[in-house]
Short mmCIF file of the C-alpha atoms (twelve columns), coordinates in Angstrom:
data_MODEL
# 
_entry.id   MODEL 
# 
loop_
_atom_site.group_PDB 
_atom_site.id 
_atom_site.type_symbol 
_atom_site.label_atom_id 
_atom_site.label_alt_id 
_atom_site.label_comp_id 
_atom_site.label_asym_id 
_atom_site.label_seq_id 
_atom_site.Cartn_x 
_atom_site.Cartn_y 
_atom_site.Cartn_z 
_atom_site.pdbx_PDB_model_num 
ATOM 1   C CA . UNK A 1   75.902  123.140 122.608 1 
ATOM 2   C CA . UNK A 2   79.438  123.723 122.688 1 
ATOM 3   C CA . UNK A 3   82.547  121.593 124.292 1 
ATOM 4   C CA . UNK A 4   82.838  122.634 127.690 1 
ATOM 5   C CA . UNK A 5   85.695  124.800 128.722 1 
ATOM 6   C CA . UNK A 6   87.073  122.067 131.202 1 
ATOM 7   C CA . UNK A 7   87.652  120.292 128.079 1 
ATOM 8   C CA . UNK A 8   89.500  122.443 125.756 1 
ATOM 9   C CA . UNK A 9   92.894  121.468 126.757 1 
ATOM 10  C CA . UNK A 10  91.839  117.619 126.203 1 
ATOM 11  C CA . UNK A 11  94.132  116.243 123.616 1 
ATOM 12  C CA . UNK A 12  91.040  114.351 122.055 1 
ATOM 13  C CA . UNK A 13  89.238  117.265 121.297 1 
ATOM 14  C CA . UNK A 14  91.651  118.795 119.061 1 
ATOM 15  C CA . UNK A 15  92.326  117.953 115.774 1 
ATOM 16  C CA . UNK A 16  96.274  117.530 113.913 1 
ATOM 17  C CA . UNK A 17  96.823  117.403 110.407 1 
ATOM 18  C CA . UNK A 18  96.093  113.189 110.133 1 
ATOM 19  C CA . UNK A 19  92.427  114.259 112.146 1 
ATOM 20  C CA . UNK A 20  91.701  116.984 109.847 1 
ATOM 21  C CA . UNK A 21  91.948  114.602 107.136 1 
ATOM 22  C CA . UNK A 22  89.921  111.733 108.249 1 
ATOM 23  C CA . UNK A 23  87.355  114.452 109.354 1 
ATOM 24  C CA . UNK A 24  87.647  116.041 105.870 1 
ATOM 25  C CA . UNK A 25  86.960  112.524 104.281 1 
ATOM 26  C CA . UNK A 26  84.020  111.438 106.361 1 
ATOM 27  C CA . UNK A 27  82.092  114.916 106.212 1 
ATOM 28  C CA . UNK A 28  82.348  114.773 102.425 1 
ATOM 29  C CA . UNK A 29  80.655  111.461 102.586 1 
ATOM 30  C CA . UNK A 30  78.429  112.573 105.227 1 
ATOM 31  C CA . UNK A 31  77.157  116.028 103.428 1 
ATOM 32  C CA . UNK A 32  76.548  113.824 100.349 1 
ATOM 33  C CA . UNK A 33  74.987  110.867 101.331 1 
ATOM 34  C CA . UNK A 34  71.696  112.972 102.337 1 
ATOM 35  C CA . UNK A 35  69.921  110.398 100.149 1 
ATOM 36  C CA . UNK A 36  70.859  107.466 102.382 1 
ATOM 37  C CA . UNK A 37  67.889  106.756 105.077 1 
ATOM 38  C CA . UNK A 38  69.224  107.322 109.236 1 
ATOM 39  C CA . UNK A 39  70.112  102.762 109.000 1 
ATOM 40  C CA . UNK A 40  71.871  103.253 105.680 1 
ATOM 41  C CA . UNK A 41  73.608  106.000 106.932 1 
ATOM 42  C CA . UNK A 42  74.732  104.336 110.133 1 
ATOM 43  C CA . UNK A 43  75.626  101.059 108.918 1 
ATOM 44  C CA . UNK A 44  77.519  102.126 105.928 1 
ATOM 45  C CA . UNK A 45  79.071  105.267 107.315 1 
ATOM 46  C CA . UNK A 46  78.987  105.557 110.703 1 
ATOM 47  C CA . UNK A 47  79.389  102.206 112.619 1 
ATOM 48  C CA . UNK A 48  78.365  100.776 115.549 1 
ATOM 49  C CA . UNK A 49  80.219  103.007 118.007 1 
ATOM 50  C CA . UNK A 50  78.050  105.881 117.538 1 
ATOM 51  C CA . UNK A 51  74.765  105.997 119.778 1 
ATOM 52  C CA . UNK A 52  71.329  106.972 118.187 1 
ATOM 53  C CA . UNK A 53  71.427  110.364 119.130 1 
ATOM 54  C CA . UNK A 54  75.406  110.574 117.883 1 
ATOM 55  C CA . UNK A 55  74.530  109.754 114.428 1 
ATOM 56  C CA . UNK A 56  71.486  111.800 114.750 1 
ATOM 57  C CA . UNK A 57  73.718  114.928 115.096 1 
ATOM 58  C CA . UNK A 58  76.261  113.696 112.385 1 
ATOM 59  C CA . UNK A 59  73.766  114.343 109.889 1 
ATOM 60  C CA . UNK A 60  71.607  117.486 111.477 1 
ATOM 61  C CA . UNK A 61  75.775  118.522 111.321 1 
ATOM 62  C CA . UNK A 62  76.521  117.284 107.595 1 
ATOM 63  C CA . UNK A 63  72.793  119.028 106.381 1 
ATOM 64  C CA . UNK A 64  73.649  122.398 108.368 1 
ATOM 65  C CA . UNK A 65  77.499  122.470 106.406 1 
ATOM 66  C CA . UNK A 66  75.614  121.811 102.598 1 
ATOM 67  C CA . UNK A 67  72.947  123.910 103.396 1 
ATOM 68  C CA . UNK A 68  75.350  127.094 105.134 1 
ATOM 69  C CA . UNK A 69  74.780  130.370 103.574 1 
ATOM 70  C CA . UNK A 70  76.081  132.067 106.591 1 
ATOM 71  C CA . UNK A 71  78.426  132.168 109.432 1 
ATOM 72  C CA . UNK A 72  75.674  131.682 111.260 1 
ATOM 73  C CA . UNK A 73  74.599  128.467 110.254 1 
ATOM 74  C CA . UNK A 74  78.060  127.450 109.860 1 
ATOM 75  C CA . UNK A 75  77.904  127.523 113.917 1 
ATOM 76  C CA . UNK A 76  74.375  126.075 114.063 1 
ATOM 77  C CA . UNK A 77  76.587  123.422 112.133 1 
ATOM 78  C CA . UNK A 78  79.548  123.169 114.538 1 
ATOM 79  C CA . UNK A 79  77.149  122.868 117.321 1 
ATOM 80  C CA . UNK A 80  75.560  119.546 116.141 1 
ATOM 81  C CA . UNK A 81  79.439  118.935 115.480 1 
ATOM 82  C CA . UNK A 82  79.973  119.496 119.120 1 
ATOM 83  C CA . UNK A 83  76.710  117.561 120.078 1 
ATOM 84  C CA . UNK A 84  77.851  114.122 118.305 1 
ATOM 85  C CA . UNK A 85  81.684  114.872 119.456 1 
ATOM 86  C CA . UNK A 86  80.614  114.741 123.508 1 
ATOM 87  C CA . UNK A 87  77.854  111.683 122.655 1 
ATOM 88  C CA . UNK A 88  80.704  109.718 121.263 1 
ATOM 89  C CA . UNK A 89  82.913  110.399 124.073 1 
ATOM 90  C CA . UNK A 90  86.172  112.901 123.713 1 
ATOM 91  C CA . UNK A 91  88.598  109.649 124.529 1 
ATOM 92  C CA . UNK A 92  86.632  107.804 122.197 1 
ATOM 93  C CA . UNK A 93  86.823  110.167 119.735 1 
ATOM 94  C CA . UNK A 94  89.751  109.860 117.758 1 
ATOM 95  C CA . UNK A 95  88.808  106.017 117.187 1 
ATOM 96  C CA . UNK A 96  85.895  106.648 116.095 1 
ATOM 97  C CA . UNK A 97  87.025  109.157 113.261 1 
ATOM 98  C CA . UNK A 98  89.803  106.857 112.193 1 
ATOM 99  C CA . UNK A 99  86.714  104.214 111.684 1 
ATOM 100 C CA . UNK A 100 84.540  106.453 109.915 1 
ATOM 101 C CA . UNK A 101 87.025  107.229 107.186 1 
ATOM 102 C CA . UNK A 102 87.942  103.877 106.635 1 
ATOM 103 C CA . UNK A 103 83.825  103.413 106.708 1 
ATOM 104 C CA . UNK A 104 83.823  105.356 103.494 1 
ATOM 105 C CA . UNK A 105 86.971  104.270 102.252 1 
ATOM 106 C CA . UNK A 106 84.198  101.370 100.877 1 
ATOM 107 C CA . UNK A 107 81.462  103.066 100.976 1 
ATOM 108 C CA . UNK A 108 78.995  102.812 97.397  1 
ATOM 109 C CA . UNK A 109 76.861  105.868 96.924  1 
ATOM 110 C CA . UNK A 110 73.381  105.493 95.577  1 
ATOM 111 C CA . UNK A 111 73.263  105.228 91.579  1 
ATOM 112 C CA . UNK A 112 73.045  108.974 90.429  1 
ATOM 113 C CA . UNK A 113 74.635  110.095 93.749  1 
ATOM 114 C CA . UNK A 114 75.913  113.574 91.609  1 
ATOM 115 C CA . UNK A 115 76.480  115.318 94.803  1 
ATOM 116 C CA . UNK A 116 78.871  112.896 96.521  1 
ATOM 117 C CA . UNK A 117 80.866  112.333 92.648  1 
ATOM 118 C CA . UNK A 118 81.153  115.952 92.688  1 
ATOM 119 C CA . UNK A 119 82.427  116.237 95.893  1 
ATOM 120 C CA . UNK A 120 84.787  113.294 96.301  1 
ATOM 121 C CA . UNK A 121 86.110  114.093 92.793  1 
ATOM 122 C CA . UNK A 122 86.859  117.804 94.128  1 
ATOM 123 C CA . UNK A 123 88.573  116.390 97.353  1 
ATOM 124 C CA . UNK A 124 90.699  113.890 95.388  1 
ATOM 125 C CA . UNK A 125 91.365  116.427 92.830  1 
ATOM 126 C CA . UNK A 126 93.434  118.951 96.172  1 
ATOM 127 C CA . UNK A 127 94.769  115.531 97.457  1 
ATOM 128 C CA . UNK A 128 96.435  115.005 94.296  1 
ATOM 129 C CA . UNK A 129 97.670  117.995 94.461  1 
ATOM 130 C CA . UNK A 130 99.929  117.334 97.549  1 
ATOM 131 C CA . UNK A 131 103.663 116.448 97.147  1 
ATOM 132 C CA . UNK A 132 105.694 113.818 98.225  1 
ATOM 133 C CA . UNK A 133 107.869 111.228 96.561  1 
ATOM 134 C CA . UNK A 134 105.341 109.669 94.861  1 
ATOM 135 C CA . UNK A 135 102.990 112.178 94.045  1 
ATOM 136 C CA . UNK A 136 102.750 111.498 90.183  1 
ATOM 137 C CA . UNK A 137 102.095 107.472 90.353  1 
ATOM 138 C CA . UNK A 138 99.074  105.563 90.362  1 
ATOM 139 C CA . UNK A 139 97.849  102.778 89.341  1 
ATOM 140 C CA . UNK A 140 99.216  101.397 86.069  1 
ATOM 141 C CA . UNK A 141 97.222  99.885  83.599  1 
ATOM 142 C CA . UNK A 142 98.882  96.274  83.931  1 
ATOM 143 C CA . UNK A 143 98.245  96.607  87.768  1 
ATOM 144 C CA . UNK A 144 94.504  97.249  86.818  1 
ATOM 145 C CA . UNK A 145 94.331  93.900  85.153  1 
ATOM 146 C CA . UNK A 146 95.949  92.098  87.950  1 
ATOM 147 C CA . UNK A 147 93.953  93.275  90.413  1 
ATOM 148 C CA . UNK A 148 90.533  92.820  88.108  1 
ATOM 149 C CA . UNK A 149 92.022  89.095  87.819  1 
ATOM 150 C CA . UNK A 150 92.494  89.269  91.725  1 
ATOM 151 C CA . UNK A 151 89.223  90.323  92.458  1 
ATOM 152 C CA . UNK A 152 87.208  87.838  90.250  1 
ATOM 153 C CA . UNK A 153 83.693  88.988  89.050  1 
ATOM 154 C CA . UNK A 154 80.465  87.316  89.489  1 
ATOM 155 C CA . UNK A 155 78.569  86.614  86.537  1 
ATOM 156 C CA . UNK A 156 76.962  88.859  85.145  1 
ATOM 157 C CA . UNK A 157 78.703  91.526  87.526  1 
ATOM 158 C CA . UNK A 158 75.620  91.655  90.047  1 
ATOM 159 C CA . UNK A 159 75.884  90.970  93.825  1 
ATOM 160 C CA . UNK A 160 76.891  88.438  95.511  1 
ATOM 161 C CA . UNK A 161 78.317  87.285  99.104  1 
ATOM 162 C CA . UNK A 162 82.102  87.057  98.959  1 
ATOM 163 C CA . UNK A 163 84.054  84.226  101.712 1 
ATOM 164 C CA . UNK A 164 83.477  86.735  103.993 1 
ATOM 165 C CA . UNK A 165 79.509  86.584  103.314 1 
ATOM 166 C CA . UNK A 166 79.735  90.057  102.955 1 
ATOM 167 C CA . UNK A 167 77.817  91.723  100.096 1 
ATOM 168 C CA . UNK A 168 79.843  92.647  97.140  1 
ATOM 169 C CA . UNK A 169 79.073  93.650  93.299  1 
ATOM 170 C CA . UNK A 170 80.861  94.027  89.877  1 
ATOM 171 C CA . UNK A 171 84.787  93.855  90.202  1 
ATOM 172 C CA . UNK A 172 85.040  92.550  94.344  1 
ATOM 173 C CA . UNK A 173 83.286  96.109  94.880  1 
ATOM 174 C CA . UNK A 174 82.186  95.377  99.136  1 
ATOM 175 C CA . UNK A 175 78.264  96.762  98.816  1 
ATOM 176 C CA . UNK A 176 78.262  96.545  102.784 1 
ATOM 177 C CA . UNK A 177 79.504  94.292  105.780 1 
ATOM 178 C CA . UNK A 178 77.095  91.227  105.956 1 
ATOM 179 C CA . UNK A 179 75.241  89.029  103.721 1 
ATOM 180 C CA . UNK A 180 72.978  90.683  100.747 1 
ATOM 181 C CA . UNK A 181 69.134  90.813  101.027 1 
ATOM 182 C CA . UNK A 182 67.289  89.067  98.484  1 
ATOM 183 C CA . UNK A 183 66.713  92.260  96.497  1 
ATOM 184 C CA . UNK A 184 70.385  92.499  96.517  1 
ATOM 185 C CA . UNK A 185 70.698  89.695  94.876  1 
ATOM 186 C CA . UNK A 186 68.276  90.004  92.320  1 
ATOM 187 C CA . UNK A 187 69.028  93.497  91.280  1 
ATOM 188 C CA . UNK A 188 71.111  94.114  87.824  1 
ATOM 189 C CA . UNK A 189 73.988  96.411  87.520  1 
ATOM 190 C CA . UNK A 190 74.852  98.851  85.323  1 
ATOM 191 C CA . UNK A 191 78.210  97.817  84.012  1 
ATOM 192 C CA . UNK A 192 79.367  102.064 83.423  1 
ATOM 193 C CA . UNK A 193 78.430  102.290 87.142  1 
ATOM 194 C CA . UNK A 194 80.076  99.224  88.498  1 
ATOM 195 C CA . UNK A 195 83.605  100.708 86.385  1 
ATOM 196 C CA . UNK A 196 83.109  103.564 87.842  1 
ATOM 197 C CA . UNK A 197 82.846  102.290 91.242  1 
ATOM 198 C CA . UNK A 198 85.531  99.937  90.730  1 
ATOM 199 C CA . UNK A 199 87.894  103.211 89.375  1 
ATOM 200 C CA . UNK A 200 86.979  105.271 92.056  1 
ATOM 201 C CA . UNK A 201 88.056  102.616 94.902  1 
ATOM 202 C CA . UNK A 202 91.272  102.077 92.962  1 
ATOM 203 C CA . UNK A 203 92.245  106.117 92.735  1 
ATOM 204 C CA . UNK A 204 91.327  106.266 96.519  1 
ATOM 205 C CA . UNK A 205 93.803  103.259 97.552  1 
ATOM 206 C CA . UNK A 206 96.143  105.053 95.101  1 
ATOM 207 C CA . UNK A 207 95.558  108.377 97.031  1 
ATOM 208 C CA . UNK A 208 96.188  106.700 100.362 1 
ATOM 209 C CA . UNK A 209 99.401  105.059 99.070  1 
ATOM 210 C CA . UNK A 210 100.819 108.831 97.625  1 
ATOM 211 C CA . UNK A 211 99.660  110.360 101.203 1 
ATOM 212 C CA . UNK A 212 101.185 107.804 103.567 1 
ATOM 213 C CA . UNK A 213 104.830 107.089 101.143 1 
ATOM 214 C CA . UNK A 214 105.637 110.584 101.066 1 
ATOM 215 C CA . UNK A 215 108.997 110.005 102.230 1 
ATOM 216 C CA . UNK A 216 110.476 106.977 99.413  1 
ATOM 217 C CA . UNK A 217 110.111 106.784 95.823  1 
ATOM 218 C CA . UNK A 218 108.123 103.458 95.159  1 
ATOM 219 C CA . UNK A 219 108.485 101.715 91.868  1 
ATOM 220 C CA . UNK A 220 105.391 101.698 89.710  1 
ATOM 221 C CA . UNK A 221 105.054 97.643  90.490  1 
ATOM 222 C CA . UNK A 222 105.868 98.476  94.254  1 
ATOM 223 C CA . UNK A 223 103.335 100.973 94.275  1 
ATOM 224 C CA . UNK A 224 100.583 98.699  92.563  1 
ATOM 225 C CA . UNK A 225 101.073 96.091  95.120  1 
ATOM 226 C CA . UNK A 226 100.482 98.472  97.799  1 
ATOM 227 C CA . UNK A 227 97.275  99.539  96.528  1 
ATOM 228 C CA . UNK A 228 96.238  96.175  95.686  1 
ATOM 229 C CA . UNK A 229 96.432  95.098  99.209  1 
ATOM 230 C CA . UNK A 230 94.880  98.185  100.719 1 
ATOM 231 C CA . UNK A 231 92.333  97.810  97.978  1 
ATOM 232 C CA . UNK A 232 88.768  98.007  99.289  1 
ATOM 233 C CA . UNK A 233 89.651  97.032  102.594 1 
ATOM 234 C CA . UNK A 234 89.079  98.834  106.440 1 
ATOM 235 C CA . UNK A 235 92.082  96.973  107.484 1 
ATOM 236 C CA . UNK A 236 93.863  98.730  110.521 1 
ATOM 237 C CA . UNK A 237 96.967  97.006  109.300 1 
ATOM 238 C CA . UNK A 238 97.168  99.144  106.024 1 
ATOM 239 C CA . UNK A 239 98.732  101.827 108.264 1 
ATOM 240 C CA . UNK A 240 101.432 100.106 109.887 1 
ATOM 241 C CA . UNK A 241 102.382 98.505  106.106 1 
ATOM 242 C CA . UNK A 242 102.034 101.772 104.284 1 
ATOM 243 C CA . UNK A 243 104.488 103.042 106.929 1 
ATOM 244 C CA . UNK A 244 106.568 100.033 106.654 1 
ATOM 245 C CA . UNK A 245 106.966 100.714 102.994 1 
ATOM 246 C CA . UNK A 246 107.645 104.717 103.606 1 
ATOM 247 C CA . UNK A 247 110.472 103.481 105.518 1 
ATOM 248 C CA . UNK A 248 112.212 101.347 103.016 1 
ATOM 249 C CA . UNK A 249 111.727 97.946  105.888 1 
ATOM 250 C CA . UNK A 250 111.155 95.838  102.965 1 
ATOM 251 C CA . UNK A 251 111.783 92.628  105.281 1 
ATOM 252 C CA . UNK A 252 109.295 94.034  107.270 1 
ATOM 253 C CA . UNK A 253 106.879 94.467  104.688 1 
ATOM 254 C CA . UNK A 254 106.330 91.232  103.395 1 
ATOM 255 C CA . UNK A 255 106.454 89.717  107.092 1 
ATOM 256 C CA . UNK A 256 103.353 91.597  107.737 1 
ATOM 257 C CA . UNK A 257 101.492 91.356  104.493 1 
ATOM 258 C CA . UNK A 258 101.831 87.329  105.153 1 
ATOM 259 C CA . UNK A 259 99.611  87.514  108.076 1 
ATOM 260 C CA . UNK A 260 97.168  89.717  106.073 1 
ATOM 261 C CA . UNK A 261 95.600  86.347  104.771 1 
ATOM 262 C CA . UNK A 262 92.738  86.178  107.705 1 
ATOM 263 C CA . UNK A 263 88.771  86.976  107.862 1 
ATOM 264 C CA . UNK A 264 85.817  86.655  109.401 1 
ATOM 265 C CA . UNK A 265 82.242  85.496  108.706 1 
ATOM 266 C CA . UNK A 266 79.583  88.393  108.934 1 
ATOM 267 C CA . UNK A 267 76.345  88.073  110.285 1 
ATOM 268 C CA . UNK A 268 72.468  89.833  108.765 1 
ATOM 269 C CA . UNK A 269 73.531  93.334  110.718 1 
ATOM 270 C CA . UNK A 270 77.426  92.912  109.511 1 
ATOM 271 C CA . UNK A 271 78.804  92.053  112.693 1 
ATOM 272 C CA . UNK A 272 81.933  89.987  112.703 1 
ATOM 273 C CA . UNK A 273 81.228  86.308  114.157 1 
ATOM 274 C CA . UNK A 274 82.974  83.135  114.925 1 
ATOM 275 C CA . UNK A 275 87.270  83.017  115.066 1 
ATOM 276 C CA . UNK A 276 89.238  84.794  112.447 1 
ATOM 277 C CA . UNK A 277 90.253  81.601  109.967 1 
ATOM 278 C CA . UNK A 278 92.688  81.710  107.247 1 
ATOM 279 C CA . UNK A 279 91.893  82.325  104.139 1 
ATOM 280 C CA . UNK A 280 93.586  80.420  101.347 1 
ATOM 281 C CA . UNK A 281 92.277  83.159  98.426  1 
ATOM 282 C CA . UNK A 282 93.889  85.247  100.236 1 
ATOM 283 C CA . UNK A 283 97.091  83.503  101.133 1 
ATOM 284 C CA . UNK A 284 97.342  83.200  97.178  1 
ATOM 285 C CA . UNK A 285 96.417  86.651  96.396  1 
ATOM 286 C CA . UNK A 286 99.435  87.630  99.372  1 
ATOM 287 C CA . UNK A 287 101.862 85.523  97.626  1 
ATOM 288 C CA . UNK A 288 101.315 87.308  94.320  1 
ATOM 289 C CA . UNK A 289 101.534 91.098  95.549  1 
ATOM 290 C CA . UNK A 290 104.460 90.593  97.250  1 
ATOM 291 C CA . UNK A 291 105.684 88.756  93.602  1 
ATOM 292 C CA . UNK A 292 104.447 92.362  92.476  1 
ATOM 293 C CA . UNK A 293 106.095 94.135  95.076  1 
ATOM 294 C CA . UNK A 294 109.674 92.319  94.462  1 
ATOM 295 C CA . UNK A 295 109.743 92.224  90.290  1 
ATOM 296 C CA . UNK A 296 111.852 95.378  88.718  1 
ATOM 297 C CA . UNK A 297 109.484 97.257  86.649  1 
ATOM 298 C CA . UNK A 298 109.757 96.527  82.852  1 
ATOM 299 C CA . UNK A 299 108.528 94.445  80.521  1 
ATOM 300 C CA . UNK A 300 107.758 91.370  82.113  1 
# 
């Protein structure tokens, strides 16, 4: 199936540079997350606004790209594309892909995942790449450690359900919205993999800060704050800070990270339930990025 010719011309069917992206993100994820049964897949990259036969194209999509030795099935490929695209909904669309690639912004791939390591480290690798005014920074070292202190640790680094009761592992790493199942909780960790998790999750945020403050030279402590609060999190407010930040509105900034200090309770199938209610961990950890954000770098 292809998009009807009616709806060429729709601005929701095409694709600028900040949908190319997001769609670049969440098919990497999709094409290597083939281990990941049709619920895992949904719930932990997907989301809730897809319908069955949506995500059922998705992957039929993602398996047709990894499997392409032709042209040919490269459009066997873009018609499953086309298939989820008009299931979704063309006005719906663009939503829906900024969801997804938040979706995998904290997504965990399955231990021994070597396809999806190979391919995100490959797509971060020509992201880095990119220039802007901050395209040498990450994450310092010292910024590491603060966030690690941040984030807290269970004992023993297994899973547990954060104030959120959402499932989370190791170093604040979210597993997946909602509680965690009893096998969850009683299954060990594998410290390498939990660091490697953790690093991978930091170097993202770090990404997203270099792609979205292309336009102002951050200091290193400004820039660790940044990626401290956009940190694991599918916060729609990350944009409108990041761009804050790329505009020098400093004021700004630390008016809206303030009222970053909110969160919900999750339900079994990780729905959101209940008012939003203010979180004082997170009123803390606020007050001490935007500490962060304000000291001169240097010795402290």
């Amino acid at each position: 199936m292809q998009i009807p010719r009616k709806d060429w011309r729709n601005g929701a069917a095409t694709f600028d540079a900040q949908r190319v992206e997001r769609l670049q993100k969440a098919m990497v994820a999709w094409i290597g997350a083939r281990s990941l049964s049709r619920a895992q897949f949904e719930r932990q990259l997907v989301g809730r606004s897809a319908s069955d036969a949506a995500v059922d194209s998705l992957r039929a999509a993602a398996e047709a790209v990894r499997t392409a030795k032709t042209h040919l099935d490269l459009g066997d490929a873009s018609a499953h594309f086309a298939n989820a695209m008009q299931g979704i909904g063309l006005n719906k669309w663009s939503g829906f892909l900024r969801d997804a690639a938040d979706q995998v912004d904290t997504y965990t791939p399955p231990a021994g995942d070597r396809m999806y390591a190979q391919l995100t480290t490959n797509n971060a690798t020509d992201a880095n790449s990119s220039g802007g005014a901050n395209a040498d920074r990450s994450m310092s070292a010292q910024g590491q450690a603060d966030l690690r202190q941040r984030e807290g640790q269970a004992p023993g680094g297994g899973y547990y359900n954060d104030t959120a009761n959402n499932c989370t592992y190791g170093t604040g790493i979210l597993a997946h919205a909602g509680p965690c199942t009893a096998d969850e909780l009683r299954r060990a960790v594998n410290p390498q993999q939990a660091q490697a998790e953790f690093q991978r999750r930091v170097d993202e945020a770090a990404r997203r800060v270099r792609d979205q403050v292309q336009d102002r030279r951050l200091t290193q402590n400004q820039f660790d704050s940044l990626v401290s609060t956009i940190f694991n999190t599918r916060n729609r407010d990350n944009q409108r800070l990041l761009d804050l930040a790329n505009r020098g509105d400093d004021a700004e900034v630390q008016r809206l990270r303030e009222n970053l200090v909110h969160t919900h309770n999750h339900n079994a199938q990780g729905e959101p339930v209940g008012p939003a209610r203010r979180d004082p961990g997170l009123v803390n950890r606020r007050r001490f990025e935007q500490e962060q954000y304000d000291r001169p770098d240097g010795p402290r």
